[in-house]
DSSP file (Angstrom, degrees, kcal/mol; ACC not computed):
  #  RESIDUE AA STRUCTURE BP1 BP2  ACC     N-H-->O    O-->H-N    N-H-->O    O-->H-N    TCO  KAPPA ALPHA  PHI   PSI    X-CA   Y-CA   Z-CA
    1    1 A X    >>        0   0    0      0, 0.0     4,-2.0     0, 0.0     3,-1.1   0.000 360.0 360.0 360.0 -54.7   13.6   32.3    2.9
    2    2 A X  H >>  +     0   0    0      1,-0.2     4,-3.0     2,-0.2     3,-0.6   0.923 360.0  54.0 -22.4 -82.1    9.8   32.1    1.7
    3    3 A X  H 34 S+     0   0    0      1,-0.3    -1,-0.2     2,-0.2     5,-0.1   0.552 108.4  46.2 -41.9 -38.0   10.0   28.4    1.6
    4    4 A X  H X> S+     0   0    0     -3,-1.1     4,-2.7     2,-0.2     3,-1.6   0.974 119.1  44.0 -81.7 -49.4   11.3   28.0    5.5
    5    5 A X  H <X S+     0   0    0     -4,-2.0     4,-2.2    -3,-0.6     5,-0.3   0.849 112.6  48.6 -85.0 -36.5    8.5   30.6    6.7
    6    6 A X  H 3< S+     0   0    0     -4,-3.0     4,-0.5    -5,-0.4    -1,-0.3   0.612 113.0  46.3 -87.3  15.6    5.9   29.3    4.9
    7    7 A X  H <> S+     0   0    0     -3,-1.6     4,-3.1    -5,-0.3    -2,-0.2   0.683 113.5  49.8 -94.6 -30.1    6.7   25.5    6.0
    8    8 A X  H  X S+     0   0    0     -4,-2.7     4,-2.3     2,-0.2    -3,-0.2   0.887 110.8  49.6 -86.8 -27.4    7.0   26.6    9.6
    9    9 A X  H  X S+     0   0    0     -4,-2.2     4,-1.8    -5,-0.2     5,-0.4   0.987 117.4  45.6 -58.2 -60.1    3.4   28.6    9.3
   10   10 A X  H  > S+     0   0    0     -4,-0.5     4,-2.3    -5,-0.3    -2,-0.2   0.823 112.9  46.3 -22.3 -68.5    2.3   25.4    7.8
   11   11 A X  H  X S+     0   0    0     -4,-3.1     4,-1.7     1,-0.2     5,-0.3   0.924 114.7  47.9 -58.9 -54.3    3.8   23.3   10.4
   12   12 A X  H  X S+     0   0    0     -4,-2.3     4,-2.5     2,-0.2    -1,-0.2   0.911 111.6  45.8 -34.1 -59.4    2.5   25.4   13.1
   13   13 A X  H  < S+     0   0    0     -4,-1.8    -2,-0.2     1,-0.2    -1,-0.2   0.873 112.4  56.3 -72.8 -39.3   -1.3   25.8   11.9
   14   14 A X  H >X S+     0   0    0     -4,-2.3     3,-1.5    -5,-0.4     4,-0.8   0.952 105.8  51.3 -58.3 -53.1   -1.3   21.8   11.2
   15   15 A X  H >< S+     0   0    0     -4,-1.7     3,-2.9     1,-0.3    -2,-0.2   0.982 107.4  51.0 -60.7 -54.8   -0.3   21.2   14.8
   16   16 A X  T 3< S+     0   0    0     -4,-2.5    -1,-0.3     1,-0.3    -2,-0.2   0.282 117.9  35.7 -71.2   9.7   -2.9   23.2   16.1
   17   17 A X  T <4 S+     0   0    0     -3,-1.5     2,-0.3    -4,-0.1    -1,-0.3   0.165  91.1 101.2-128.6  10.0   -5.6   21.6   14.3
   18   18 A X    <<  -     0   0    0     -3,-2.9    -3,-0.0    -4,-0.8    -4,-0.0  -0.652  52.9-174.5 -91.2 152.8   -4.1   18.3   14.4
   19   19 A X        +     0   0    0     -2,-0.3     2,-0.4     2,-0.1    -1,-0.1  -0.185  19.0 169.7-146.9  42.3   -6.2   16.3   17.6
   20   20 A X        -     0   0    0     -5,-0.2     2,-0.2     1,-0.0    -2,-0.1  -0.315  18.0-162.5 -62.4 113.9   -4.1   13.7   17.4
   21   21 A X        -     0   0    0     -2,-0.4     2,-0.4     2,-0.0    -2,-0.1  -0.565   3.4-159.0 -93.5 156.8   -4.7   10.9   20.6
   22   22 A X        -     0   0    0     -2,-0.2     2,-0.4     2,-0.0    -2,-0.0  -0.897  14.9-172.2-150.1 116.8   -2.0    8.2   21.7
   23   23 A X        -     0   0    0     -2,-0.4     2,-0.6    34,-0.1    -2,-0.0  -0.936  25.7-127.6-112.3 118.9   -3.5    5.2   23.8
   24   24 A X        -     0   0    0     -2,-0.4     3,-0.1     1,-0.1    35,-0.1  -0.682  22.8-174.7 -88.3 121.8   -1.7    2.3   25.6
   25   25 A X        +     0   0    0     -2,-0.6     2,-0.3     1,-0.2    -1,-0.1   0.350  66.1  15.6 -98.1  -0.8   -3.5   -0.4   24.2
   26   26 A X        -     0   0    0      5,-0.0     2,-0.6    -3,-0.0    -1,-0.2  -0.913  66.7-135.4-175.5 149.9   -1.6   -2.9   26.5
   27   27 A X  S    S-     0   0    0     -2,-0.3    -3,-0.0     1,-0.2     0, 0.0  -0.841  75.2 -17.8-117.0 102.4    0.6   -2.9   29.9
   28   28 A X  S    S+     0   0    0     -2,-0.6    -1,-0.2     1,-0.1    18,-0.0   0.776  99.3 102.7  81.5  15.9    3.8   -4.9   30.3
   29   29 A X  S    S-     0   0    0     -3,-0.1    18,-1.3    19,-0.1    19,-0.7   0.238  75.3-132.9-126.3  18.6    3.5   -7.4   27.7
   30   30 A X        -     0   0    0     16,-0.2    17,-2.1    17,-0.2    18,-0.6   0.828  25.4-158.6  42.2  72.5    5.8   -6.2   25.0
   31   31 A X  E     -A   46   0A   0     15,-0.2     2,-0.4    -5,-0.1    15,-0.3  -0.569   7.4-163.2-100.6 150.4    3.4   -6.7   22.6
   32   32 A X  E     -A   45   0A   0     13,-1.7    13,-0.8    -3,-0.1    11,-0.0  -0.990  27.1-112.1-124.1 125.5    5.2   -7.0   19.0
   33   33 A X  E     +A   44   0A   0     -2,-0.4    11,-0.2    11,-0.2     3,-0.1  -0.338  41.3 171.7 -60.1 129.9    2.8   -6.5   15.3
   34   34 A X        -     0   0    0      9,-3.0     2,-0.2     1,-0.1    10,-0.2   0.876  53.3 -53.0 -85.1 -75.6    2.8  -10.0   13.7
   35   35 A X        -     0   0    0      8,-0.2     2,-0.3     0, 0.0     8,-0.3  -0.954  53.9 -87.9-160.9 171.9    0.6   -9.6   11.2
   36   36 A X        -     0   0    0     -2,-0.2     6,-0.3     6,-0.2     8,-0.0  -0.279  19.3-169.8 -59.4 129.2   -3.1   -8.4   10.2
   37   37 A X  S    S-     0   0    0     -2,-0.3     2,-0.2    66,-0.0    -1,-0.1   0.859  73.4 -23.1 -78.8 -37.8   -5.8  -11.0   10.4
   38   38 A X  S    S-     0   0    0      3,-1.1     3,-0.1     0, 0.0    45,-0.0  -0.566  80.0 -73.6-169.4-101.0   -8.2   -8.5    8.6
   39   39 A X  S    S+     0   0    0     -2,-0.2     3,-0.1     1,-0.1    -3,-0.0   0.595 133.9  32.6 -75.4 -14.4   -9.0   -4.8    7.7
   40   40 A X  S    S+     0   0    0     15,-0.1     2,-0.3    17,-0.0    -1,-0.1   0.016 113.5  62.9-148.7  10.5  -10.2   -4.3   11.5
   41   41 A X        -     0   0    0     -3,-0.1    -3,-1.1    15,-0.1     2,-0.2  -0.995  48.6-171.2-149.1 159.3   -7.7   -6.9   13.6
   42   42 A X  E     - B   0  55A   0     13,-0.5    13,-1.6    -2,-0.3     2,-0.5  -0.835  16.1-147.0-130.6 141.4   -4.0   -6.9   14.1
   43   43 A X  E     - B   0  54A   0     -8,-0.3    -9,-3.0    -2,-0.2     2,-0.3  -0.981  20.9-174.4-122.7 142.2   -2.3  -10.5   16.1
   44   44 A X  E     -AB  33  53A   0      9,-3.9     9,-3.1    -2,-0.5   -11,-0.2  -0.914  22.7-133.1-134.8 148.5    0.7   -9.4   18.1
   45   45 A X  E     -A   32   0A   0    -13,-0.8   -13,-1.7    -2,-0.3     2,-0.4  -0.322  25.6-120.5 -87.9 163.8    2.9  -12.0   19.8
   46   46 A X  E     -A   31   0A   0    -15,-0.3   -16,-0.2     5,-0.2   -15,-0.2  -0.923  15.1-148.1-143.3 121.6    3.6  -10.8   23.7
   47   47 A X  S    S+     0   0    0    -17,-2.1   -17,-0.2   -18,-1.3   -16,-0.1   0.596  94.4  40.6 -89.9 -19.8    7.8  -10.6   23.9
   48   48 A X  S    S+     0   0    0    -19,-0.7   -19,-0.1   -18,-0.6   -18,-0.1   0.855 126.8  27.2 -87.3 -61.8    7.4  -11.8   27.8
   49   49 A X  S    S-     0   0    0      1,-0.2    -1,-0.1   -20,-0.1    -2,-0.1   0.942  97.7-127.8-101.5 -31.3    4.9  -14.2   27.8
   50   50 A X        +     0   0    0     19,-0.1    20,-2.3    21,-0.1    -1,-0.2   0.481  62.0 152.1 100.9  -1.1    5.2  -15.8   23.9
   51   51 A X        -     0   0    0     18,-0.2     2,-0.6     1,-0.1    -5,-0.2   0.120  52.9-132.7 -76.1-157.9    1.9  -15.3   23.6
   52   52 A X        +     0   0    0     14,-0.6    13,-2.6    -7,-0.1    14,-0.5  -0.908  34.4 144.8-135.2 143.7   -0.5  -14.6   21.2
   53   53 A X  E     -BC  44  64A   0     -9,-3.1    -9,-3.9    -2,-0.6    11,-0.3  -0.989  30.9-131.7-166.7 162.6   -3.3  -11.9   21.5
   54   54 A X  E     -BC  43  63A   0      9,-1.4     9,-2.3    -2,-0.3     2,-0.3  -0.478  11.5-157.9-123.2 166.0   -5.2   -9.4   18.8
   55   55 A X  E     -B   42   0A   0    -13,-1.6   -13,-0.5     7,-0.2     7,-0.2  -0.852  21.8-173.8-123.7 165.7   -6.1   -5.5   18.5
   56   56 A X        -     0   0    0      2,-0.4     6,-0.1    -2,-0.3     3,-0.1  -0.091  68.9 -92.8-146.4  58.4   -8.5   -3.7   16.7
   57   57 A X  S    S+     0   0    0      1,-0.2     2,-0.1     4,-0.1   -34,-0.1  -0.198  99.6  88.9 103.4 -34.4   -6.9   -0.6   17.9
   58   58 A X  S    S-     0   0    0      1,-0.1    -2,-0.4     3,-0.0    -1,-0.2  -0.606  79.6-120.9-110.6 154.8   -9.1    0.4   21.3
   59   59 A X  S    S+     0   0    0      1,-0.2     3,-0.4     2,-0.2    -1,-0.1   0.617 114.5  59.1 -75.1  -7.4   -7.9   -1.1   24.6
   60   60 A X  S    S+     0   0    0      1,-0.1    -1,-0.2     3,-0.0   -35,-0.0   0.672 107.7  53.9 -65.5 -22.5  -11.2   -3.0   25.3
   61   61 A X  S    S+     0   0    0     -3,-0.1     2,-0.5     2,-0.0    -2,-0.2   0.350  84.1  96.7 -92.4  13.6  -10.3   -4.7   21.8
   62   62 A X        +     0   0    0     -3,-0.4     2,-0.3    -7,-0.2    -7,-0.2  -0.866  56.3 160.0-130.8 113.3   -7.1   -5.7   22.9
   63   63 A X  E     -C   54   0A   0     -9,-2.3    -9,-1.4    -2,-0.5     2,-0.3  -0.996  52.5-118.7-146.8 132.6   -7.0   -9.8   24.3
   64   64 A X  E     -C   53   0A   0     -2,-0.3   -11,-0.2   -11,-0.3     3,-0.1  -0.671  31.3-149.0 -50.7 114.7   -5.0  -12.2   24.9
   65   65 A X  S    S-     0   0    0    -13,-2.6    43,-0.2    -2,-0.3   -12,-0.2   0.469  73.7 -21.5 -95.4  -3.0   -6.5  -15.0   22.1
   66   66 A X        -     0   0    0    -14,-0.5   -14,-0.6     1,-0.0    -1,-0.3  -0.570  60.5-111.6 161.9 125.0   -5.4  -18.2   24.2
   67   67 A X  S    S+     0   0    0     -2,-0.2     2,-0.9    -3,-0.1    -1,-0.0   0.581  78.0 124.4 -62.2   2.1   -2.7  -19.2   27.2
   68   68 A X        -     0   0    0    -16,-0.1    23,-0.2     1,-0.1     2,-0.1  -0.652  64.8-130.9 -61.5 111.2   -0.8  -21.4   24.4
   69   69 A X  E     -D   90   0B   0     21,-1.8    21,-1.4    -2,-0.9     2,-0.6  -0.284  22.7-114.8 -77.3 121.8    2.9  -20.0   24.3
   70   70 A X  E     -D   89   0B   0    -20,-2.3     2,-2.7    19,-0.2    19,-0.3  -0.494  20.2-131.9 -71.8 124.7    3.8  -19.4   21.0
   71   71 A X        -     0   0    0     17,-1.6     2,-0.9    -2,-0.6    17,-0.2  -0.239  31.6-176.7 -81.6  73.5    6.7  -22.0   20.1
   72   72 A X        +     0   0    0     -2,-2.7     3,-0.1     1,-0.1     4,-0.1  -0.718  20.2 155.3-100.6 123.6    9.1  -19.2   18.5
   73   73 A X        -     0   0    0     -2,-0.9     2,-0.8     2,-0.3    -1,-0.1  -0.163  60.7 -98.7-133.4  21.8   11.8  -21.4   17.4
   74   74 A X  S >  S+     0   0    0     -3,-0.1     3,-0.8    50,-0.0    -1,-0.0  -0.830  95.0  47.6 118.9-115.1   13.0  -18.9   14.5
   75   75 A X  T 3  S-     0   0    0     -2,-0.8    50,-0.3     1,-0.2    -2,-0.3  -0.254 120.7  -3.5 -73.4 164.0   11.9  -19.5   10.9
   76   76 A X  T 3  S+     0   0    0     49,-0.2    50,-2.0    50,-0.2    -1,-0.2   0.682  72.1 147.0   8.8  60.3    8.1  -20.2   10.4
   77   77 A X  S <  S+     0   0    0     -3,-0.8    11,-1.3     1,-0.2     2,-0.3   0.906  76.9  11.7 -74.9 -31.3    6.6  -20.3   13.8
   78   78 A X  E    S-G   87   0C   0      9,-0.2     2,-0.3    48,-0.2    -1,-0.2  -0.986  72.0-176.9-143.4 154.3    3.5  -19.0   12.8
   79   79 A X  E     -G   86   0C   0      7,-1.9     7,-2.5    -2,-0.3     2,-0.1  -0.950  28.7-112.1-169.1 159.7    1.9  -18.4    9.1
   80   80 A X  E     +G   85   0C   0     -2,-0.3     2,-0.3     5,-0.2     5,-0.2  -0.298  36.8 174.7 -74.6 131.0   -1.6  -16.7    7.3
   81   81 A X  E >   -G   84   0C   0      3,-0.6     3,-3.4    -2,-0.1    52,-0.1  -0.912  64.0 -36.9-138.9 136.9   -3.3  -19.3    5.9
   82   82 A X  T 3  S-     0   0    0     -2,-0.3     3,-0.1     1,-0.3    -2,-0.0   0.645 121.7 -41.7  59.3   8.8   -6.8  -18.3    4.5
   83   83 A X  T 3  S+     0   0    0      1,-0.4    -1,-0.3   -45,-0.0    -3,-0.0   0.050 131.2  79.5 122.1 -44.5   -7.8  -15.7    7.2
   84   84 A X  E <  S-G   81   0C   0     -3,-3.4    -3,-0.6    19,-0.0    -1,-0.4  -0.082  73.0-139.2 -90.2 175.1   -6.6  -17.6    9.7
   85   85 A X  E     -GH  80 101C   0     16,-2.0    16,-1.9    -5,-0.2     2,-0.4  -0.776  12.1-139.3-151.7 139.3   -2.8  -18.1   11.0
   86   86 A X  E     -G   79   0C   0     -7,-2.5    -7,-1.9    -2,-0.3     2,-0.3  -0.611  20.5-170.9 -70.2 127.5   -1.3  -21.2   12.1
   87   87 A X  E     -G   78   0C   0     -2,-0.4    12,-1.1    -9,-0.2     2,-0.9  -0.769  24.8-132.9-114.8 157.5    1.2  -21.3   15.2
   88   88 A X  E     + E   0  98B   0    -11,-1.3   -17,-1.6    -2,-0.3     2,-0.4  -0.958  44.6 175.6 -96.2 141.7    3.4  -23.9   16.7
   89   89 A X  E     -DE  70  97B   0      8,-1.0     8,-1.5    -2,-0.9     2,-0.4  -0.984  26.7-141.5-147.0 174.3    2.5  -23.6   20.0
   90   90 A X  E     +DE  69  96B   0    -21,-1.4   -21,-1.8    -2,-0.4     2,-0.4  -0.933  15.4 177.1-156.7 126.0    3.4  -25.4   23.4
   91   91 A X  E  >  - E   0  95B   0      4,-0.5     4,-3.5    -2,-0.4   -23,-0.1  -0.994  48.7-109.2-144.4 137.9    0.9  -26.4   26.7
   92   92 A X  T  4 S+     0   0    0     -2,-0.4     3,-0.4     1,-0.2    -1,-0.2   0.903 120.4  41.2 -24.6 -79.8    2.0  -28.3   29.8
   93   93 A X  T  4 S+     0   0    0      1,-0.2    -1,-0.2    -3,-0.1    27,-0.1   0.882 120.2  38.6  -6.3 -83.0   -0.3  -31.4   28.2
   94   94 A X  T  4 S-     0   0    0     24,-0.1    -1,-0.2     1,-0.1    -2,-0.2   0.517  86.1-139.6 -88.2  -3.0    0.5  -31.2   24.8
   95   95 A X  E  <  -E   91   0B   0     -4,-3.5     2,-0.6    -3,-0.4    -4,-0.5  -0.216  65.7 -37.9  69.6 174.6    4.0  -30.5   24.1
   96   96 A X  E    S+E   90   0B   0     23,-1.3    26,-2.1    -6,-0.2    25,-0.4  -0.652  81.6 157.1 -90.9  96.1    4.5  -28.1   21.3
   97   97 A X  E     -E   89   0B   0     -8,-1.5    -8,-1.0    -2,-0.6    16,-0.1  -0.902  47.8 -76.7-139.5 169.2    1.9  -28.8   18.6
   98   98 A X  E     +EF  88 112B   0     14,-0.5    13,-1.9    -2,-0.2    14,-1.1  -0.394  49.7 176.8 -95.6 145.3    0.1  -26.9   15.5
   99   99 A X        -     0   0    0    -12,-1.1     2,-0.2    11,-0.3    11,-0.2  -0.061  14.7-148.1-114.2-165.9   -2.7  -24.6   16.8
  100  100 A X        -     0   0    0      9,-0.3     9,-2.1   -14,-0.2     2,-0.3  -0.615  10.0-171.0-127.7 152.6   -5.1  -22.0   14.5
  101  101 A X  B     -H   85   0C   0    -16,-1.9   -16,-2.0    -2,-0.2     7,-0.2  -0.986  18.9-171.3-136.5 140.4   -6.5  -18.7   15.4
  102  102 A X        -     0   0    0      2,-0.4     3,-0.1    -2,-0.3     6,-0.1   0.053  67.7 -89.0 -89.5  15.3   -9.0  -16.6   13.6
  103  103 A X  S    S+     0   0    0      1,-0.4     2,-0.2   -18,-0.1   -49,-0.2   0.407 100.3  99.1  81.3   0.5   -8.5  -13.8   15.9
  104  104 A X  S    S-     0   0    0      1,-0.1    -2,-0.4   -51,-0.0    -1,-0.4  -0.839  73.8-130.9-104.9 158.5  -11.0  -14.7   18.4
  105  105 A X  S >  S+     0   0    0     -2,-0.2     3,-1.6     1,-0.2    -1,-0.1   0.930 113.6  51.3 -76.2 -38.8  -10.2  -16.3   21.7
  106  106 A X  T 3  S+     0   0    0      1,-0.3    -1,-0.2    -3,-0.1   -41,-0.0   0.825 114.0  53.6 -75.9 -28.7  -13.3  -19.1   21.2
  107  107 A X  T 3  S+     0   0    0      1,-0.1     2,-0.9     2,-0.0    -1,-0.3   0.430  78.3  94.2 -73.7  -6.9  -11.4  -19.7   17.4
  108  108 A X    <   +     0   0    0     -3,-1.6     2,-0.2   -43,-0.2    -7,-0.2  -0.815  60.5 159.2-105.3  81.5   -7.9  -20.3   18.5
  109  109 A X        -     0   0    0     -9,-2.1    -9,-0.3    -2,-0.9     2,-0.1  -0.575  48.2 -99.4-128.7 161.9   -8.0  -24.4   18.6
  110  110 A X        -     0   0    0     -2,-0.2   -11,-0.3   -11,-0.2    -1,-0.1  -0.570  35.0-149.3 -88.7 158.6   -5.3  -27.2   18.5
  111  111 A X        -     0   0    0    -13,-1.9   -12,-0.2   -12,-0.2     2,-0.2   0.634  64.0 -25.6-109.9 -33.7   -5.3  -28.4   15.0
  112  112 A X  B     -F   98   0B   0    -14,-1.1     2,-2.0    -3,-0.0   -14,-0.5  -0.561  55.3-121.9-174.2 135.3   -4.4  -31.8   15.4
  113  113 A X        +     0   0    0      1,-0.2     3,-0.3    -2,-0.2     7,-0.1  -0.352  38.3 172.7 -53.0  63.5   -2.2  -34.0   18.3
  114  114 A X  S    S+     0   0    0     -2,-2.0     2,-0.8     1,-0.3    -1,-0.2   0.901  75.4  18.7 -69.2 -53.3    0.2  -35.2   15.8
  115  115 A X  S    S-     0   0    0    -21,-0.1     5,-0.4    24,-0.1    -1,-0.3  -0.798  96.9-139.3-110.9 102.1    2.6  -36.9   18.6
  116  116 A X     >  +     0   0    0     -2,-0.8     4,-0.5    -3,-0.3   -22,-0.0   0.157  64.2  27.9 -52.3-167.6    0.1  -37.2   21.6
  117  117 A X  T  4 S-     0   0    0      2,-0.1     2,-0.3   -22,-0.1    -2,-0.1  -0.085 103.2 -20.1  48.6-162.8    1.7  -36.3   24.9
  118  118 A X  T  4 S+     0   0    0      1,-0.1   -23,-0.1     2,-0.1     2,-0.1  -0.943 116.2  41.8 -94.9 155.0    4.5  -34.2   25.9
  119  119 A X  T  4 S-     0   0    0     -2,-0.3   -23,-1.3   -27,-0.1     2,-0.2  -0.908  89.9-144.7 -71.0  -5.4    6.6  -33.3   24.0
  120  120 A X     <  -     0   0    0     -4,-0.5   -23,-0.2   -25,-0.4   -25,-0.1  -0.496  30.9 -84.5 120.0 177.6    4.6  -32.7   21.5
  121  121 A X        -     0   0    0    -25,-0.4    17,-0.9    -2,-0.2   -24,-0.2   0.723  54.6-135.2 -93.6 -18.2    5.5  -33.3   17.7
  122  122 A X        -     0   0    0    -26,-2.1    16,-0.3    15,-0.3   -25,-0.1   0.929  18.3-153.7  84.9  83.2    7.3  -29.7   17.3
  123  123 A X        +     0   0    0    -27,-0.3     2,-0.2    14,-0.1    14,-0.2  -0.063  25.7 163.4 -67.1 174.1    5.9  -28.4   14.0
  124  124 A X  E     +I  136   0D   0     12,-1.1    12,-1.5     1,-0.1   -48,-0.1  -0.922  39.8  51.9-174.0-171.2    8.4  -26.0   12.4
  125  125 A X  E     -     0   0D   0    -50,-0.3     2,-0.4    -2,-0.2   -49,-0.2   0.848  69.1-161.2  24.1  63.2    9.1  -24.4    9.1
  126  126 A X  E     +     0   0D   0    -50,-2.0     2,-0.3   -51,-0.2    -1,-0.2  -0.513  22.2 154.9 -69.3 119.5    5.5  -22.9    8.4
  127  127 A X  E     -I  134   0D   0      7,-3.0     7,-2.8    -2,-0.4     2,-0.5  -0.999  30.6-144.3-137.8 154.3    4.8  -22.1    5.0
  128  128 A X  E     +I  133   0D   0     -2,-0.3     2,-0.4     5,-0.2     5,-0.3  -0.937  22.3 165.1-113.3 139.5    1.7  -21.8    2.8
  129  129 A X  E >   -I  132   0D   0      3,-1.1     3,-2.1    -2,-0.5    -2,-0.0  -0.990  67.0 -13.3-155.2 116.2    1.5  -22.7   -0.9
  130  130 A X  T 3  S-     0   0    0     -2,-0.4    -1,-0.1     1,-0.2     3,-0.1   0.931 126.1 -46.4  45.7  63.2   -1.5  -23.1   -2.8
  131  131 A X  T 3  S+     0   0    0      1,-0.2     2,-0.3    -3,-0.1    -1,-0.2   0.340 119.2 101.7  88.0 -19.8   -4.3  -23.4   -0.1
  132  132 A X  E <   -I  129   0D   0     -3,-2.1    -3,-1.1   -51,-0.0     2,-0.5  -0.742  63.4-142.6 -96.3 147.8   -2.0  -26.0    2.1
  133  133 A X  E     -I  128   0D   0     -5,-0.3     2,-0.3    -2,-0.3    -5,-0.2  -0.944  23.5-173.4 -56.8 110.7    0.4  -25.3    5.5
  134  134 A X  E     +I  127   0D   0     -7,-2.8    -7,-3.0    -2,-0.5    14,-0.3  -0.840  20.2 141.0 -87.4 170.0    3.2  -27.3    5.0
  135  135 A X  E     - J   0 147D   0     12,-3.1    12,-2.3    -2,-0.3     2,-0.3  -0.915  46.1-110.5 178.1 163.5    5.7  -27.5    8.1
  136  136 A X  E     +IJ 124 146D   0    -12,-1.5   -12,-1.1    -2,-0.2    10,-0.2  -0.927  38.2 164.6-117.9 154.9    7.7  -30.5    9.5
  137  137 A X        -     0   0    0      8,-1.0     8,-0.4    -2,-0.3   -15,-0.3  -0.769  21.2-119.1-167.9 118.9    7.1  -32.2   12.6
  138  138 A X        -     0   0    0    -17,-0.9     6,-0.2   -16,-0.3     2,-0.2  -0.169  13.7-164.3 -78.0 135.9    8.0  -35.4   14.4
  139  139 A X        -     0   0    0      4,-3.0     4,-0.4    -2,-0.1   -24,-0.1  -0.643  32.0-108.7-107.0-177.0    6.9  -38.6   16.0
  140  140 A X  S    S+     0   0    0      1,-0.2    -1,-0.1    -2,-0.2   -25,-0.0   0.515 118.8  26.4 -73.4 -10.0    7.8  -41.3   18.1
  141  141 A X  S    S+     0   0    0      2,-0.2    -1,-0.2     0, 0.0    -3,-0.0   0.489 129.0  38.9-137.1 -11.9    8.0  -43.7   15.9
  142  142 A X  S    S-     0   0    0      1,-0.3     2,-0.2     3,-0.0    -2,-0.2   0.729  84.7-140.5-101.5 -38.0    8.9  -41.6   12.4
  143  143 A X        -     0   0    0     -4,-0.4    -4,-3.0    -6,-0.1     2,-0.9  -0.821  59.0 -18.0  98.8-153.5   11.3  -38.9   13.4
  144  144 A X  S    S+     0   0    0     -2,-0.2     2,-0.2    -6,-0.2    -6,-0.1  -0.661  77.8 172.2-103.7 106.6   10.8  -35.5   11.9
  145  145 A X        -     0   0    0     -2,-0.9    -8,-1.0    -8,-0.4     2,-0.3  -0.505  38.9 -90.0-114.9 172.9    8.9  -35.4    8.8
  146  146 A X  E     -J  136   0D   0    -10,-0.2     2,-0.3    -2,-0.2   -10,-0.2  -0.578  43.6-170.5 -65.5 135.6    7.1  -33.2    6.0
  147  147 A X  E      J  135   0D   0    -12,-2.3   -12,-3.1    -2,-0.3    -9,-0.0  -0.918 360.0 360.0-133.6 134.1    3.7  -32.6    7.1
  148  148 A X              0   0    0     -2,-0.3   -15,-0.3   -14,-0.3   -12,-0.1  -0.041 360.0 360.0-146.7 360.0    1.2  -31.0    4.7
């Protein structure tokens, strides 16, 4: 009987010194945690648009990193390499090809046109292993191959 009444004084005096705030840090965009970029940013993916956009907690800090739709096509759409994370991602232009973001919008850059046009070469399986992205992705004139 001790034990309940002194956890519910507890619980009581804790709420009422607790000044605990809860802030919508973004409106309509389903935003989902991917993963941290570093002590002081978060990337979340956007379950409506497929995009890709960062925190670091306040709603001024809270962006949309680039209108490239993140290619989620399952297993390894996007992975950390170094700081950074590599996406497949997909633009009218370029067809679905590998991007990196460092968590700023001006950092978030095509990494290289592998099959120029649309559709794109349509990396997949990102993983990283000793400093490299590997992932496979196709051309016109190879098919779908290991890419490192």
């Amino acid at each position: 009987m001790k034990k309940k009444l002194l956890l519910t004084v507890n619980i009581v005096i804790s709420a009422f010194f607790l000044n605990a705030q809860v802030t919508q840090l973004d409106n309509n965009h389903s935003l989902g945690l991917e993963s941290p970029v570093s002590n002081t940013k978060q990337i979340f993916v956007s379950g409506t648009a497929s995009t890709i956009w960062v925190t670091d907690g306040t709603p001024v800090g809270t962006i949309q990193l680039s209108s490239v739709i993140l290619f989620a096509n399952g297993i390894g759409s996007i992975a950390p390499l170094d700081g950074h994370y590599i996406f497949a991602g997909n633009t009218v232009a370029l067809g679905t090809e590998l991007y990196i973001t460092d968590g700023t919008p001006g950092g978030t850059i095509l990494v290289k046109d592998i099959n120029p046009n649309a559709p794109g070469s349509n990396p997949q399986y990102l993983a990283t292993w000793n400093g490299f992205i590997y992932f496979t992705a196709e051309t016109a004139t190879e098919g779908d191959e290991l890419w490192r």
